[in-house]
C-alpha positions as CSV (number, residue, x, y, z in Angstrom):
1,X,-11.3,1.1,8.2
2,X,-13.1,0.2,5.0
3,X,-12.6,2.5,1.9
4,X,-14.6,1.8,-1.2
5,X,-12.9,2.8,-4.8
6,X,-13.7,1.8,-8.6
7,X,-17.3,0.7,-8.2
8,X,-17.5,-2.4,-5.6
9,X,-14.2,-2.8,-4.7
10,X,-13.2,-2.2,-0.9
11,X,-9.9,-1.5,0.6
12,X,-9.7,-3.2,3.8
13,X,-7.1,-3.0,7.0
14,X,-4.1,-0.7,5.6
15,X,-1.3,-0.7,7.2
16,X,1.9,0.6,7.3
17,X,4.7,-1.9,6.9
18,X,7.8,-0.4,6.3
19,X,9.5,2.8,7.0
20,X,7.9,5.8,9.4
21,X,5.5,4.0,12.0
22,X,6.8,0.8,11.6
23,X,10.1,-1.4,12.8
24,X,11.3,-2.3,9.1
25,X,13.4,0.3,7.3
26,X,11.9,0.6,3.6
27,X,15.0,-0.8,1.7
28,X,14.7,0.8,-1.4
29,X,14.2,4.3,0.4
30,X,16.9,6.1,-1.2
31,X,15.8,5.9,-4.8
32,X,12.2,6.6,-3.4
33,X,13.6,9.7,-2.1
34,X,15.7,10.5,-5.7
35,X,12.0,10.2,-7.5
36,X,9.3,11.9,-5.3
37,X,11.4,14.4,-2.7
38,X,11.4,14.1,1.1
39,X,14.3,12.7,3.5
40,X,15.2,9.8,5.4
41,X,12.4,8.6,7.4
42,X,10.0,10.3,6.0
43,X,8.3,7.6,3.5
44,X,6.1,4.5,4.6
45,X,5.2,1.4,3.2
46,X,2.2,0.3,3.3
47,X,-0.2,-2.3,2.7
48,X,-4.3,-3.5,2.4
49,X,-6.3,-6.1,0.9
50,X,-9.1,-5.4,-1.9
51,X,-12.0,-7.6,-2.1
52,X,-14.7,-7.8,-4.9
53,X,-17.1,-10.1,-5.9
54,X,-14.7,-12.7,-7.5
55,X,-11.6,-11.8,-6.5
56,X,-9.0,-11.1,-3.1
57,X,-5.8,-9.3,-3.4
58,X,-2.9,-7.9,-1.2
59,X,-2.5,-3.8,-2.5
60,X,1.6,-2.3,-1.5
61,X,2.1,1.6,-2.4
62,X,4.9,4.1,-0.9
63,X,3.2,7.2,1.0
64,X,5.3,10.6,1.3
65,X,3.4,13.4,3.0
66,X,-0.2,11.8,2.0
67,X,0.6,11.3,-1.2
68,X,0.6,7.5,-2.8
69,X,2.8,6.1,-5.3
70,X,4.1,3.2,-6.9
71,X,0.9,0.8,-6.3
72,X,1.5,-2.7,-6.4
73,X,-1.5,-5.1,-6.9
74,X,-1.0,-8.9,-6.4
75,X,-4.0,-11.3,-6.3
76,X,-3.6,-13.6,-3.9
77,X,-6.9,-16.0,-4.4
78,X,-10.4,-16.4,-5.8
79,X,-13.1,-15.6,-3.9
80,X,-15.0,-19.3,-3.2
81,X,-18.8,-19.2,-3.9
């Protein structure tokens, strides 16, 4: 699944990483719970790579009930031309 946001950049291949849907608890789930609401095994994280013209980087957000918070953006390398 490709998703296109802020002009030409394209979120590729989320997935969920942690938490609901996956094998990993989400370690920091309680205080994600305090903040945003929900209960134990409710939140996921998850995680996609964004691709532009120059650039490649791993994106990692929190999802509670469809909602995404907490983004994450780490570039991981250049794109080679």
């Amino acid at each position: 699944m490709k998703r296109i946001f802020f002009g030409n950049l394209i979120l590729e291949a989320s997935k969920t990483i942690e938490g609901l849907g996956a094998d990993k608890a989400i370690r920091v789930e309680p205080s994600l719970i305090e903040r945003y609401g929900g209960t134990a095994g409710q939140c996921k994280k998850r995680a996609g790579k964004i691709q532009s013209d120059k650039y490649i980087s791993d994106v990692y957000w929190y999802e509670l009930d469809g909602k995404q918070y907490e983004m994450k953006l780490k570039t991981r390398k250049g794109v080679q031309e």
